[in-house]
N, C-alpha and C positions, 0 to 999 in steps of 0.2 A: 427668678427674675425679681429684683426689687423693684415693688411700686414706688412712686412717687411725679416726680414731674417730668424726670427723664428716665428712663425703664432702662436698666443697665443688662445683657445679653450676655450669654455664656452659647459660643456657637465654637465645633468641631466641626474639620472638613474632614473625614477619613475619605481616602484616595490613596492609589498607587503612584500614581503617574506627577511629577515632580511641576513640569509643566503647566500639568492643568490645576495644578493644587495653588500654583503661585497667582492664575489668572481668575477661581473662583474668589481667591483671599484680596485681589487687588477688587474686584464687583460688590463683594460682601463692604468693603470699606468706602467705596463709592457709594452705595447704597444706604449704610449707617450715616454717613455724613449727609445724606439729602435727606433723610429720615428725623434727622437731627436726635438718633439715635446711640447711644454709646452701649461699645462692648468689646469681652476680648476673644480672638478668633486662635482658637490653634489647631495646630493640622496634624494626623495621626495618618502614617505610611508605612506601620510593619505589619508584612503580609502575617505575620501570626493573630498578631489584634484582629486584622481585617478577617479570617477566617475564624478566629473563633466569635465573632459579633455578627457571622454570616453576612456580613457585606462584600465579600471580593466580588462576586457578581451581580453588584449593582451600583460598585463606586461608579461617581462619586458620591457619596451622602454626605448633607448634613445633620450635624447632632444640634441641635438648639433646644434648650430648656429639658434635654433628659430624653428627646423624641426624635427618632430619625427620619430625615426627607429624602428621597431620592426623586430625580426625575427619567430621563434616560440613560441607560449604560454607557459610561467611556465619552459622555458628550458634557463639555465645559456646561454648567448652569451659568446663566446670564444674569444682568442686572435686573430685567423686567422680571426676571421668576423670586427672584431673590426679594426684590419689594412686596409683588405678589405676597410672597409667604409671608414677610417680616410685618405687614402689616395686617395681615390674620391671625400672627403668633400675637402679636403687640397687644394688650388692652389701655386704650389711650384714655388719662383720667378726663374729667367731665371739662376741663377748661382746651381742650384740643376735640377739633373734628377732624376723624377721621377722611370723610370728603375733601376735605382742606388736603389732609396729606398725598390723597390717591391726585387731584386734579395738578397739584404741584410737579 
């Protein structure tokens, strides 16, 4: 992640399911945009990768910053968890409150 004013984000969805990979990625982009956060999202779906990163049974995960998140198996992550994380992952420099972002 580069610091600066706006903290630029490197997020992977590994997922199977095509579906649900399209409706994390459409959350994740809603999310950066309310966050007023920029990044770029891509999505990894070959059952090889997924099993040898031992993720098949726990997509869907996301990778952001090198660290994988999951919440429950086979169930779309939402926007509220998505915020949730991103502005835990986020270190926001000294001229932005965090408060500001969650009450938003």
């Amino acid at each position: 992640m580069v610091m600066g004013k706006t903290p630029f984000l490197s997020i992977t969805i590994w997922d199977n399911n095509a579906a649900r990979m399209a409706e994390i990625d459409h959350n994740i982009h809603l999310v950066l945009r309310e966050l007023k956060l920029k990044g770029i999202v891509n999505s990894i779906s070959e059952p090889p990768l997924l099993a040898r990163e031992n993720l098949l049974n726990r997509v869907p995960v996301l990778e952001i910053e090198e660290k994988y998140w999951s919440l429950k198996a086979n169930t779309v992550i939402g926007q509220t968890e998505i915020k949730n994380l991103l502005i835990k992952i986020v270190s926001f420099d000294s001229s932005r409150d965090v408060k500001e972002v969650i009450k938003a």
